[in-house]
Wavefront OBJ file of the C-alpha trace (Angstrom):
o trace
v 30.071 93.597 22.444
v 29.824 96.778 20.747
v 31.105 97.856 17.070
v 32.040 101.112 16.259
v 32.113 101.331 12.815
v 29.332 99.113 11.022
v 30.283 100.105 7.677
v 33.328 98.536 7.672
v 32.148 95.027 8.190
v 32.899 92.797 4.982
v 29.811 90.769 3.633
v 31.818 88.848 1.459
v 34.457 86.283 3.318
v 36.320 85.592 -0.120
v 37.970 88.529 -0.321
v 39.808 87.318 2.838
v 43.567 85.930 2.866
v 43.389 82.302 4.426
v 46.227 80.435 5.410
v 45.947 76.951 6.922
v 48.627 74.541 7.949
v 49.000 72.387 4.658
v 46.895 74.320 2.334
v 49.143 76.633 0.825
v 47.001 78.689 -1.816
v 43.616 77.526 -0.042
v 40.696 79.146 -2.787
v 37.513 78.761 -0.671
v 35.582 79.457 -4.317
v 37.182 76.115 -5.987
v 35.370 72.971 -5.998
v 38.113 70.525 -5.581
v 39.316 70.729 -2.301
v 42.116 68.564 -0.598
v 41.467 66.753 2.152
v 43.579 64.664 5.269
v 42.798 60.999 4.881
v 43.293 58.187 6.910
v 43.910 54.985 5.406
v 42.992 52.069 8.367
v 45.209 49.039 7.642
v 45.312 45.485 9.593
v 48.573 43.835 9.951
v 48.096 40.317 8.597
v 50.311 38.673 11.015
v 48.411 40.356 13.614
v 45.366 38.680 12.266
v 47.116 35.136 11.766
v 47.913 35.505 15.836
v 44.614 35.922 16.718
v 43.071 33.431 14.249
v 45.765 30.938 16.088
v 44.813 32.241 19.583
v 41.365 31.485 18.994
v 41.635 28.620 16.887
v 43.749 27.270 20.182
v 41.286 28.466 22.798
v 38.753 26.404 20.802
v 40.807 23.292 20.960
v 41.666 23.621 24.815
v 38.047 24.319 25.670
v 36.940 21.181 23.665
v 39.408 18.914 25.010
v 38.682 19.978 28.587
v 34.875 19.034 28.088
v 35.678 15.609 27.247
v 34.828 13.336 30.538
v 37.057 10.807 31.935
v 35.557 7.127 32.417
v 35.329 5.819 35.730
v 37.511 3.167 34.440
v 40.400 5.480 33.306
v 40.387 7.109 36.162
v 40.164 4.027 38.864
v 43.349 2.558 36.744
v 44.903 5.611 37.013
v 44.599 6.330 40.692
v 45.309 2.604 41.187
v 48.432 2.966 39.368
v 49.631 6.220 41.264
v 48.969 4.362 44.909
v 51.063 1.410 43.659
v 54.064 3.190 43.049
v 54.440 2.062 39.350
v 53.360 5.292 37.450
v 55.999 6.149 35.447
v 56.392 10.042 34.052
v 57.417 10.745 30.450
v 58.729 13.971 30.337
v 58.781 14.422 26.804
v 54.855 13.467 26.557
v 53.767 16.309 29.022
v 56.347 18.611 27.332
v 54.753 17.749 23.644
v 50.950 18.114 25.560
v 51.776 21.090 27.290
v 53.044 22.490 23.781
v 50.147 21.098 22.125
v 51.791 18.960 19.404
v 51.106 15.945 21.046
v 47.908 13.686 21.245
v 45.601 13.088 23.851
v 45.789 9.892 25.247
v 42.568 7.858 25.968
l 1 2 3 4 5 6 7 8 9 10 11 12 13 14 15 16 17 18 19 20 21 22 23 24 25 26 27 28 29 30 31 32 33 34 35 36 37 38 39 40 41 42 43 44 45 46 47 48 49 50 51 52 53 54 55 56 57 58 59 60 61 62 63 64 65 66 67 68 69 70 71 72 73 74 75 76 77 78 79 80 81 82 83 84 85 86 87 88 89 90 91 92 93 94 95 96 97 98 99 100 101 102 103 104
């Protein structure tokens, strides 16, 4: 790079016009400058979802934990080979939208 004329350089930047994009009369010598902000807000029903999904996630991987007896289960597969289990359709639709209980 070469300059030609090295006595025309400014020293002092004030003296200069600046324009920015928001900061219409922009004084670099004042103290109290203006600033963007961003302001970080949650959505509370976003957090009420996820409290839910997890409070639910708990509950499933609790119940799944639970073992069977070998009783229970015998009955139950002696039931199913007999013919005489019956299916309640409202039961599994009340479990599978987990307002109903769990039977034992």
């Amino acid at each position: 790079m070469k300059i030609a004329n090295a006595t025309s350089l400014q020293a002092d930047y004030s003296s200069l016009n600046i324009r920015a994009k928001g900061l219409s009369g922009f004084n670099p010598k004042k103290k109290d400058f203006n600033f963007d902000a961003i302001s970080i807000q949650s959505n509370p029903r976003e957090i009420a979802e996820k409290t839910f999904a997890a409070t639910i996630s708990k509950q499933i991987s609790d119940e799944i934990r639970i073992p069977v007896s070998e009783n229970r289960l015998q009955n139950l597969k002696d039931t199913v080979s007999s013919s005489a289990y019956q299916i309640d359709p409202s039961l599994i639709a009340s479990r599978m939208l987990l307002i109903g209980e769990v039977a034992q």
